[in-house]
LUMLO-583156 format. One line per 10 residues: number of its first residue (from 0); their letters; for each residue x, y, z negated of C-alpha. Coordinates in nm, 2 decimals. Each point is the difference from the previous one (the first is absolute). Example, Ala and Ser with C-alpha at 12.3 -4.5 7.8 and 13.67 -1.06 7.14 Angstrom:
2
0) AS) 1.23/-0.45/-0.78  0.14/0.34/0.07
This chain:
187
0) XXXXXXXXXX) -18.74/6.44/-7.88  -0.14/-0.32/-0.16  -0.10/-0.12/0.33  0.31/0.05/0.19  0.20/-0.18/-0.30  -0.23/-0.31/0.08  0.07/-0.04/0.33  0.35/0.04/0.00  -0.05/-0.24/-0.27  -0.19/-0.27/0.21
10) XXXXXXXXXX) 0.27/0.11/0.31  0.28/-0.07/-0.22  -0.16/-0.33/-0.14  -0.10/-0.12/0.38  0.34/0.07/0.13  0.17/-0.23/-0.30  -0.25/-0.30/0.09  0.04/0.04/0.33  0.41/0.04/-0.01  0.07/-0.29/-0.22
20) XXXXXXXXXX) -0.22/-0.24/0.23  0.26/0.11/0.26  0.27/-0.24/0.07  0.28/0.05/0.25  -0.13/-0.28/0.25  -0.30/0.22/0.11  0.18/0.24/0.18  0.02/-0.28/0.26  -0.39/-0.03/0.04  -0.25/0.23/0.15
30) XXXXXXXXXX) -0.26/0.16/-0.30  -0.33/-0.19/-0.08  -0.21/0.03/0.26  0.21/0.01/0.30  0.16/-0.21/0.19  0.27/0.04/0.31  -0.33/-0.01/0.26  -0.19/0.34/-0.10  -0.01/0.28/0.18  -0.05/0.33/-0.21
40) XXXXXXXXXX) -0.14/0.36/0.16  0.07/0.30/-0.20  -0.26/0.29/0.03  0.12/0.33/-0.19  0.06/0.37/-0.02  0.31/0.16/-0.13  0.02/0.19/-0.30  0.27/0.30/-0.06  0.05/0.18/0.27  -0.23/0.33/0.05
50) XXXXXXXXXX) -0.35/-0.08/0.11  -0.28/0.29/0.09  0.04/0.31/0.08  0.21/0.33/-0.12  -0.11/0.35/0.17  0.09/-0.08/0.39  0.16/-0.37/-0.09  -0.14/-0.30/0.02  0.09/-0.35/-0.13  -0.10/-0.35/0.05
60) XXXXXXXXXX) 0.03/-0.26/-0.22  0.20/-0.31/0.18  -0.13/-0.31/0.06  0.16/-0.33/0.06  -0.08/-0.36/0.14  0.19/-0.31/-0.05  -0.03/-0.32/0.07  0.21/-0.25/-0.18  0.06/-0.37/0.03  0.12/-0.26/-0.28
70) XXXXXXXXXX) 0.31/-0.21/0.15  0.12/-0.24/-0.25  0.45/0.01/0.09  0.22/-0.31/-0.05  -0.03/-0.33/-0.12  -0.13/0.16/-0.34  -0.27/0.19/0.20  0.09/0.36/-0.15  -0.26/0.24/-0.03  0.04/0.24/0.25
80) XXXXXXXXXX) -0.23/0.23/0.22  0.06/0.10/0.37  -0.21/0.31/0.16  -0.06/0.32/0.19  -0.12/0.36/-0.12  -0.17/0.27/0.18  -0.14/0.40/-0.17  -0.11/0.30/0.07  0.05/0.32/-0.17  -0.01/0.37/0.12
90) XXXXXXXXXX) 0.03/0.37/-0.09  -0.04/0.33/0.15  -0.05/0.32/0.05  -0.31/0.21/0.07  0.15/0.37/-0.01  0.07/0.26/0.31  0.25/-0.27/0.15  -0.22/-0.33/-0.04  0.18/-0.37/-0.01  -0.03/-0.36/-0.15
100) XXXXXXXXXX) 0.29/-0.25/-0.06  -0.16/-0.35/0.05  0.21/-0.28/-0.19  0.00/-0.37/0.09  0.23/-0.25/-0.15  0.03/-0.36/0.17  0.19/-0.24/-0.16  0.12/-0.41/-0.08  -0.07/-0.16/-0.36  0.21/-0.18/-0.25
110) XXXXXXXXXX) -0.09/-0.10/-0.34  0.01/-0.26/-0.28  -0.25/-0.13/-0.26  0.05/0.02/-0.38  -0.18/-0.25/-0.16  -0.07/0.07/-0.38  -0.28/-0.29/-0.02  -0.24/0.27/0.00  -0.36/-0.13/0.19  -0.06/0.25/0.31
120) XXXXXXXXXX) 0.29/0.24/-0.08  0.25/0.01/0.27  0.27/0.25/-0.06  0.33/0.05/0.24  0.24/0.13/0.15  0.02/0.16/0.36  0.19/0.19/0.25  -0.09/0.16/0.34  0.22/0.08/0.27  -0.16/0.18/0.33
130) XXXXXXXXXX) -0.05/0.34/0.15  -0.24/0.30/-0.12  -0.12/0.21/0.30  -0.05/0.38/-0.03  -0.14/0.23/0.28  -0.10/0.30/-0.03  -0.31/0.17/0.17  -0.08/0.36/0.00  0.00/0.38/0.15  0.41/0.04/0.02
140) XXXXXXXXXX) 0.13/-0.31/0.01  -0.24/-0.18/0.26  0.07/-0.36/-0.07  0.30/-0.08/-0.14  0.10/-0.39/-0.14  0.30/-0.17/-0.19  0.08/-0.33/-0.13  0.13/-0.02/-0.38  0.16/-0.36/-0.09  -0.24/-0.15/-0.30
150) XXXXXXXXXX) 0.15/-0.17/-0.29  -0.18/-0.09/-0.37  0.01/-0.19/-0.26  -0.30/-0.06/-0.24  -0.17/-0.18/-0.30  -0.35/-0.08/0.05  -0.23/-0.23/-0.20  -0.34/-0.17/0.12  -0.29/-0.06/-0.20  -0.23/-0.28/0.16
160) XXXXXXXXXX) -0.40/0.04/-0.14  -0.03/-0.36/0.19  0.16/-0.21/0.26  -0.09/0.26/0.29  0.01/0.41/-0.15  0.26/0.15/-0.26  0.16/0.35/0.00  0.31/0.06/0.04  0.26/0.27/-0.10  0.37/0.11/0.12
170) XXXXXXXXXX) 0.26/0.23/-0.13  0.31/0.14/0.17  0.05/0.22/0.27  0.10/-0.01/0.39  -0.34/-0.05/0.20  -0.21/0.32/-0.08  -0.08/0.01/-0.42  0.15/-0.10/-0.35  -0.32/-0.22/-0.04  -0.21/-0.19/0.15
180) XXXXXXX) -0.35/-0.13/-0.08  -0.28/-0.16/0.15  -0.17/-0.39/0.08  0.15/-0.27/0.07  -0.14/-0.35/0.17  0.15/-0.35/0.01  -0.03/-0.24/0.27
């Protein structure tokens, strides 16, 4: 219990320094350590939706690519991203009638940068609009597919070890999971 009171200690503490070395004017600037000519690729597997298997069910986790570059907007060069995203998730069954539903989700990128002066921590803001493709393969329904219209907005922070590999993490909901982990890299 002592332990736990520390750290929210030291969490509390870091947020303080870090907030009152904030000022208004950096929202107009991209974080320490990037600029408006990276690229960033984000690696990752989606946490809370069902994963494994359940009697006859199975579940995959979802997976998700993007690809993400800095574009510095207006004379003031505002921090904002521009990108695509592409998954994969499925589940199925494996009873007397045997099927799988195979998920995709393709989509365009929009973000922005908050900068809280924080060396290699890039947090933001982003929203996805796109399409999520379902088909269905199996013993009754042959093959079967249908187009769902993708929209979702999400949090996400990155955590750069160096000037090339971080991780990342997103939360929200629209492409496949609540949350999102996994590596990211800079270019």
């Amino acid at each position: 219990m002592k332990r736990i009171l520390l750290i929210l200690v030291l969490l509390l503490g870091f947020t303080a320094v870090s907030l009152s070395a904030w000022e208004p004017n950096d929202l107009t600037k991209f974080p320490p350590g990037m600029n408006e000519k990276n690229w960033i690729i984000n690696l990752g597997v989606g946490l809370g939706s069902d994963i494994g298997t359940s009697g006859y069910y199975t579940h995959l986790p979802s997976f998700k690519v993007t690809v993400d570059k800095n574009v510095g907007i207006s004379d003031k060069k505002l921090p904002f991203f521009f990108g695509g995203l592409a998954g994969y998730t499925g589940h199925g069954y494996d009873g007397y009638y045997k099927w799988f539903n195979h998920r995709i989700p393709l989509g365009f990128r929009a973000g922005y940068h908050f900068n809280w002066g924080v060396k290699n921590l890039d947090t933001y803001a982003v929203t996805t609009a796109g399409w999520i493709i379902d088909f269905y393969t199996g013993d009754n329904v042959g093959r079967t597919s249908y187009n769902n219209f993708l929209f979702d907005i999400d949090i996400g922070a990155r955590w750069f070890l160096n000037n090339f590999f971080g991780f990342w993490a997103e939360l929200g909901f629209g492409t496949l999971s609540y949350l999102d982990i996994g590596v990211s890299f800079k270019f």
